[in-house]
C-alpha positions in Angstrom: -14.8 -131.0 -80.0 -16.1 -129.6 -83.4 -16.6 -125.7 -82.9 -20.8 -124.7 -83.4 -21.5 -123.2 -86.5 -23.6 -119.9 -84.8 -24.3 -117.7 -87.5 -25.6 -118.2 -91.3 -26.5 -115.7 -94.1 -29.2 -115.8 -96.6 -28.7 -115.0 -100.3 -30.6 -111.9 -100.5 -28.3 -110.6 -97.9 -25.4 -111.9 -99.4 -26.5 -110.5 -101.9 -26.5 -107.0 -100.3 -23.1 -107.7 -98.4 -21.6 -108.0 -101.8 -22.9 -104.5 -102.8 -21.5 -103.0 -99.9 -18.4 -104.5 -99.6 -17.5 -102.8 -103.3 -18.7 -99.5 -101.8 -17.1 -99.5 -98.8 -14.4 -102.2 -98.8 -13.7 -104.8 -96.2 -16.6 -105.1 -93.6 -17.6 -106.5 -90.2 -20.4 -107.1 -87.9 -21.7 -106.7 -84.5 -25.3 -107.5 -83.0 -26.0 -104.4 -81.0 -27.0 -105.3 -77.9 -30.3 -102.8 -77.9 -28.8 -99.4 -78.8 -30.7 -97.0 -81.6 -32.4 -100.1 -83.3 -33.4 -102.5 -80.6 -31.2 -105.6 -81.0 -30.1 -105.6 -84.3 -27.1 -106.3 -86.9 -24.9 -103.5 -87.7 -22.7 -103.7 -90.5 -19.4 -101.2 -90.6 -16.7 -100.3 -92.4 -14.0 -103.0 -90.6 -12.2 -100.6 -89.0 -15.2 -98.1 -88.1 -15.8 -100.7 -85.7 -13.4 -101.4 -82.3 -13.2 -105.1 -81.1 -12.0 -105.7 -77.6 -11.4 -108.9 -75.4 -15.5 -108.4 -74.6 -16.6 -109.3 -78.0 -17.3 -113.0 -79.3 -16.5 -113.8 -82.8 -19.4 -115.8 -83.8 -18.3 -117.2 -87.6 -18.4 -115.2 -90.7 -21.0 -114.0 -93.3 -20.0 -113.4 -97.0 -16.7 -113.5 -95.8 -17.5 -111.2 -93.0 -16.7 -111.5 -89.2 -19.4 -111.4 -87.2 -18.9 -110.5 -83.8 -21.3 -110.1 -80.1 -20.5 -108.6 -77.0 -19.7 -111.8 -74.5 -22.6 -110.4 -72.3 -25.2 -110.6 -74.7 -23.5 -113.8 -75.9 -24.2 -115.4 -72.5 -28.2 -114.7 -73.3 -27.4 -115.9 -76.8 -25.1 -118.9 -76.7 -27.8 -121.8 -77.0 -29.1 -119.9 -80.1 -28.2 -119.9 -84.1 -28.5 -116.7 -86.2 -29.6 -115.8 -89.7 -28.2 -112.8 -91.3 -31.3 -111.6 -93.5 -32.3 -108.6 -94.9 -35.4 -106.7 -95.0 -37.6 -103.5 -96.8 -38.0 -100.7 -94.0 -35.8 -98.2 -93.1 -34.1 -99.3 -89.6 -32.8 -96.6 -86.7 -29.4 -97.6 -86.7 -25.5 -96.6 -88.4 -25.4 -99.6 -90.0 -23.8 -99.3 -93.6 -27.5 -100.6 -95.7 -30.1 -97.9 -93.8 -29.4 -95.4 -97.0 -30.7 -97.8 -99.1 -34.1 -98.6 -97.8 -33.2 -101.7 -96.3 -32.2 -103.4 -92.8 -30.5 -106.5 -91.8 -32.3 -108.5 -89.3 -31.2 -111.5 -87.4 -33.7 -114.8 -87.6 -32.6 -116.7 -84.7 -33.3 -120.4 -83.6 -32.2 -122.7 -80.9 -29.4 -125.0 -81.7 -30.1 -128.9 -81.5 -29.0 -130.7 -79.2 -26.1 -131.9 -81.9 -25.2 -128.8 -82.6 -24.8 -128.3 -79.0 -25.2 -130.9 -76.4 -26.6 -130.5 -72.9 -23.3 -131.4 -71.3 -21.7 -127.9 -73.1 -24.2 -125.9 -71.1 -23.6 -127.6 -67.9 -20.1 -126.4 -68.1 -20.6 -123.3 -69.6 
């Protein structure tokens, strides 16, 4: 079975991935399952950040990995994300809050090519 493409960037965050990537070097991220900023992307340092067996790689981003906790992935499994980023100042560690920006996550339900009724059933 083809694997479900589950995450996406647009280009003004691409954009800022690419800045901080030559600040910081290599990077990866991880949608925070409600801590500090609600549920929202956080972008680290790659190994700022500890991945276990109870994380979910959802694709990559600029090159990035993107990764979820499997709990929150349960809630989140039917669903496609958009890396984007916005103007405000978010309440988070993530790498862009210095800079007067945030990354949000625009999120849409896949279709039912992208991922057919008979993969929930047997989820």
């Amino acid at each position: 079975m083809e694997q479900v493409q589950r995450v996406d960037i647009s280009p003004e965050a691409t954009q800022l991935v690419e800045k901080l990537k030559k600040d910081y070097g290599k990077l990866i991220f991880h949608q925070s399952g409600g801590c500090c900023d609600g549920s929202a992307p956080m972008c680290f340092q790659k190994d700022e950040m500890y991945i276990d067996d109870n994380d979910v790689l959802l694709g990559y981003v600029a090159d990035c990995p993107f990764y979820m906790s499997r709990d929150q992935f349960e809630y989140w499994k039917h669903t496609h994300l958009t890396l984007d980023v916005v103007k405000g100042r978010g309440a988070s560690f993530s790498l862009e809050i210095p800079l007067g920006v945030r990354f949000i996550i625009k999120s849409r339900l896949l279709t039912q090519e992208e991922y057919p009724v008979e993969n929930t059933l047997l989820s």
